[in-house]
N, C-alpha and C positions, 0 to 999 in steps of 0.2 A: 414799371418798365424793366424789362427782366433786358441783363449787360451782354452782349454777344465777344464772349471769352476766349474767341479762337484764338486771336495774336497775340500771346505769349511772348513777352521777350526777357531776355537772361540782363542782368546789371552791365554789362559792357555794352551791350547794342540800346537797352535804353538810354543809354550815355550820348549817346552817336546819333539819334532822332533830329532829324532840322530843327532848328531854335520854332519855326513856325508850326511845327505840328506836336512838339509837347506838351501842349495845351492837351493835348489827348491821352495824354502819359495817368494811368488810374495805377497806384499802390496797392494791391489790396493781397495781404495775409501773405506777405512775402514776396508774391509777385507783378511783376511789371506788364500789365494791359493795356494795351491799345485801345481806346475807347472807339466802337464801330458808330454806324447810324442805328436806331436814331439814338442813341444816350449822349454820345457826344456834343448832340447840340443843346441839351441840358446847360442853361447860363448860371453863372455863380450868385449866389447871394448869401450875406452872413445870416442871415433869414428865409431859408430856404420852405418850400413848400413841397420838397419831398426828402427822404432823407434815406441813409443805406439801410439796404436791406441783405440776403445772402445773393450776392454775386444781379443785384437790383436795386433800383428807386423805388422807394411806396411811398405815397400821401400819406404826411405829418401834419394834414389837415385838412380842411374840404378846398377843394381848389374848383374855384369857377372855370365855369364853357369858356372858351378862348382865352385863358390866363396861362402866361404863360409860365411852362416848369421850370423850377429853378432847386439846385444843389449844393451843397459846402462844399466848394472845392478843396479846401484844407483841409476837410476828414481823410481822404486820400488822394492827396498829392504825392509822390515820389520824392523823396530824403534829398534829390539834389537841386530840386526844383523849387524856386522861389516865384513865391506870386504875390503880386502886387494889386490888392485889391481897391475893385473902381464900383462898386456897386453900389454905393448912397448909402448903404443902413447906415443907422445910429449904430449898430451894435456890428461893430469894422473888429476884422479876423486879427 
């Protein structure tokens, strides 16, 4: 799933994001992206079945018809953002 990169934002305005849409805040190689559709609705799991790619998600294994995709949120998370994870693995972030 290739990431749609347009909204770029500088360290002071990712700062400034609603507590509710950080969840979309992606870290990646310095800068601060706004996760668009569809990547964003990517769920977390400490046991993901896709993994990063360049500026994408690719299958880190075969993923069955209606399974749903999941990604490590803590690969890239943003430095100021703490997350608390709820996903069930045994192997917790």
């Amino acid at each position: 799933m290739k990431w749609d990169a347009s909204v770029i934002l500088a360290k002071n305005e990712a700062r400034k994001i609603p507590k509710r849409h950080r969840k979309y805040l992606v870290f990646f190689k310095g800068r601060y992206i706004m996760a668009q559709s569809p990547e964003k609705y990517l769920n977390h799991s400490c046991e993901p079945n896709t993994k990063e790619g360049r500026l994408c998600d690719v299958a880190a294994r075969d993923i069955k018809k209606g399974e749903e995709l999941t990604t490590d949120y803590s690969v890239n998370a943003p430095p100021h953002i703490k997350m608390k994870c709820l996903c069930g693995s045994r192997k917790i972030i």
